[in-house]
C-alpha positions as CSV (number, residue, x, y, z in Angstrom):
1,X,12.7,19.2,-4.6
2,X,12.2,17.8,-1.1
3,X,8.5,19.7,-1.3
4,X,7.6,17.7,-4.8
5,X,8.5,14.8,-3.4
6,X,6.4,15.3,-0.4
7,X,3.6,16.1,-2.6
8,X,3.9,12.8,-5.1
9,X,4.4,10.7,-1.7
10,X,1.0,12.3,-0.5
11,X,-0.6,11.8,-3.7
12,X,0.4,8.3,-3.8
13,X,-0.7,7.7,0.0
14,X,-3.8,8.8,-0.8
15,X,-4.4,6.9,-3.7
16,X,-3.4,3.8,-1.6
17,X,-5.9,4.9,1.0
18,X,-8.9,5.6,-1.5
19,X,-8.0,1.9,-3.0
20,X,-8.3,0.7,0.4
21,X,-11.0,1.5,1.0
22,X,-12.5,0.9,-2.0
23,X,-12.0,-2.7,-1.2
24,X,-14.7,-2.7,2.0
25,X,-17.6,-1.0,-0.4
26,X,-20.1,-3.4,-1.0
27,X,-20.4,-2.5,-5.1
28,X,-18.0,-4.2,-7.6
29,X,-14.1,-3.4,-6.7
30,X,-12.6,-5.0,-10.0
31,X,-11.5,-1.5,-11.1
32,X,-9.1,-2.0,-8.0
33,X,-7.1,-4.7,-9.0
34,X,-5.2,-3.1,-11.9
35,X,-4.8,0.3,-9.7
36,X,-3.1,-1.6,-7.2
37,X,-0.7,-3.4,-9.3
38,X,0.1,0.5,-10.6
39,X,0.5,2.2,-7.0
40,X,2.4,-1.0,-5.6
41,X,4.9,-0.9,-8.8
42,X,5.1,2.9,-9.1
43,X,5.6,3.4,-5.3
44,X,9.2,1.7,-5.0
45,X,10.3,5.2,-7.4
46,X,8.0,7.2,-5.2
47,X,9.3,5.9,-1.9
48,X,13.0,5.7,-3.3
49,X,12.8,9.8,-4.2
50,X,10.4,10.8,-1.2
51,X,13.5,8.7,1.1
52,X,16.0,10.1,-0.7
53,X,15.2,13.7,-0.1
54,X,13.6,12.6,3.3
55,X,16.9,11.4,4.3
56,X,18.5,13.2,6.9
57,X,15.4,13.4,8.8
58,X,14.5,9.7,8.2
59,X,18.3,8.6,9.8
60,X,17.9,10.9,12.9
61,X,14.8,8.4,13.7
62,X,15.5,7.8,17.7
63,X,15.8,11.7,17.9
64,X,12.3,11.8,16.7
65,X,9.9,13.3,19.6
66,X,9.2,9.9,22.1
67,X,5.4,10.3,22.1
68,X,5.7,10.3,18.6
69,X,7.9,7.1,18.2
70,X,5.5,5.4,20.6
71,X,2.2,6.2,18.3
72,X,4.7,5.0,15.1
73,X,5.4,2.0,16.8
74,X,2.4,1.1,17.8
75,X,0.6,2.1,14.6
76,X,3.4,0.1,12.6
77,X,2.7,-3.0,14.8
78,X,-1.2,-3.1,13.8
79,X,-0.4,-1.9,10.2
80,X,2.3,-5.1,10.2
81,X,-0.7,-7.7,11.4
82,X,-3.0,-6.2,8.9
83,X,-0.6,-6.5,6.0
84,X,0.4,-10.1,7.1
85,X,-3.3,-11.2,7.5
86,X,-4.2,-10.1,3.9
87,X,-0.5,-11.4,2.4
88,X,-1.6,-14.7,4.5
89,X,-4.9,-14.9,2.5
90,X,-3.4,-13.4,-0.7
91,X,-1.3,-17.5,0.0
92,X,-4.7,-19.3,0.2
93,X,-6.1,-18.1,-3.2
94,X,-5.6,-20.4,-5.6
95,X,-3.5,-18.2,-8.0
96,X,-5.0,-14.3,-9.0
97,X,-8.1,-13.6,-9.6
98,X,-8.2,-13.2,-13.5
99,X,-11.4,-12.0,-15.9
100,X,-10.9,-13.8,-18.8
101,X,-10.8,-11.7,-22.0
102,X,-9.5,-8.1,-20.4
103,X,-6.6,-6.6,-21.6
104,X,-3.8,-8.6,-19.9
105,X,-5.7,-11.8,-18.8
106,X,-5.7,-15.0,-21.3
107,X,-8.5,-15.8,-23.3
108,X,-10.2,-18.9,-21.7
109,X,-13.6,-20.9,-21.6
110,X,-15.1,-19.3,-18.3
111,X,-15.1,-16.0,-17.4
112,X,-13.7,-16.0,-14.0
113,X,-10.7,-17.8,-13.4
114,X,-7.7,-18.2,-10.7
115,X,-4.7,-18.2,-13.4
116,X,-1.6,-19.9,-10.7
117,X,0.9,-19.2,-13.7
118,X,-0.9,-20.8,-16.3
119,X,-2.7,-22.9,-14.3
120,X,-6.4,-22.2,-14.3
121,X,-9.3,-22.8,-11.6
122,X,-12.7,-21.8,-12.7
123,X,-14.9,-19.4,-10.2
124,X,-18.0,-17.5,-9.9
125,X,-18.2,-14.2,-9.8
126,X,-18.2,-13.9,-6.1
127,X,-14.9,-15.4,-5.7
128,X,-13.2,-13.7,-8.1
129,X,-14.5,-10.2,-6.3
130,X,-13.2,-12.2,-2.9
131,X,-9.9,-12.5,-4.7
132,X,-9.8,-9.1,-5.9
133,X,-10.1,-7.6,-2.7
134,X,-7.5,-9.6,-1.1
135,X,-5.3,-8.8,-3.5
136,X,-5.8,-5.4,-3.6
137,X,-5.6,-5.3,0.7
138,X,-2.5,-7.1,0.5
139,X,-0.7,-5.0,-2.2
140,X,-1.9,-1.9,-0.8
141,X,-0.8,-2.0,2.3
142,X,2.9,-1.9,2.2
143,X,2.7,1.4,0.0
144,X,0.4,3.4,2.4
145,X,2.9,2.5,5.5
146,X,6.0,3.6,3.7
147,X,4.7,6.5,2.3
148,X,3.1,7.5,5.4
149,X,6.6,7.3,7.4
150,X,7.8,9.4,4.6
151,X,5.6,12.3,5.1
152,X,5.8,12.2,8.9
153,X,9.7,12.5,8.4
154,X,8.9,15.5,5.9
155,X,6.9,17.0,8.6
156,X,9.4,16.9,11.1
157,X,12.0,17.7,8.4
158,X,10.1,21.3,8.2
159,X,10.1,21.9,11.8
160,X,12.9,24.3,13.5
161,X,15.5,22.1,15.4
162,X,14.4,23.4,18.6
163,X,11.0,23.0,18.6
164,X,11.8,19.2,17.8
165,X,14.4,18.4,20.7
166,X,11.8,20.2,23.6
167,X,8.9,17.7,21.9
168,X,11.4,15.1,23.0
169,X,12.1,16.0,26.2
């Protein structure tokens, strides 16, 4: 079981990766937004069975090897400043980006909207892409660090004992 959990965790990590990047192309990203909102619900399951099953190795965490913690630690920080920058933007929009008459999104007179619960503000179509991608930074980010710590405890989880205590020394 811990190996299918591995495998959905890595499937959803990369699906979180290929969304963001997705996000920096230069062609339309609205396919995005609605993929996000999928990985960043489905991923609390994911990440609950993947920790779970991770779980002995994920609690033994200052045992890991120390150049590894150091590279975690210092990947986590700039993964922590990336996610707050986007969440920080994610504030500033005016409510989500919303294309009127899609499946989920209210009818309404223009076709790009901010809907702040109910509350609409008109845009072009530039801004709602902006919005989109901010979104989808900010949502996506959270998944990819989780399930990333995941699979590095999944990793180690499949090394011999041994092998892990002379990496730490």
């Amino acid at each position: 079981m811990r190996t299918v959990a591995a495998g959905l965790t890595l499937v959803w990590l990369l699906t979180g990766v290929a969304i963001e990047l997705a996000s920096y192309l230069p062609f339309d990203p609205e396919w995005t937004d609605l993929a996000t909102f999928a990985l960043f619900g489905t991923s609390f399951l994911v990440g609950a069975l993947g920790a779970f099953f991770m779980a002995p190795e994920l609690v033994r965490l200052r045992k890991w090897p120390t150049q590894l913690r150091m590279w975690l630690k210092w990947l986590g920080i700039a993964w922590a400043l990336y996610t707050v920058v986007w969440f920080v933007a994610l504030w500033m929009l005016p409510g989500q980006p919303t294309h009127c008459g899609t499946i989920g999104s209210p009818a309404c007179g223009h076709t790009y909207v901010f809907n702040n619960h109910g509350f609409l503000t008109v845009t072009d179509r530039a801004g709602y892409l902006s919005g989109v991608r901010i979104l989808v930074r900010g949502f996506a980010s959270p998944p990819i660090a989780v399930m990333a710590l995941i699979l590095v405890a999944y990793q180690l989880m499949k090394q011999p004992r041994q092998s892990r205590e002379l990496g730490s020394r």
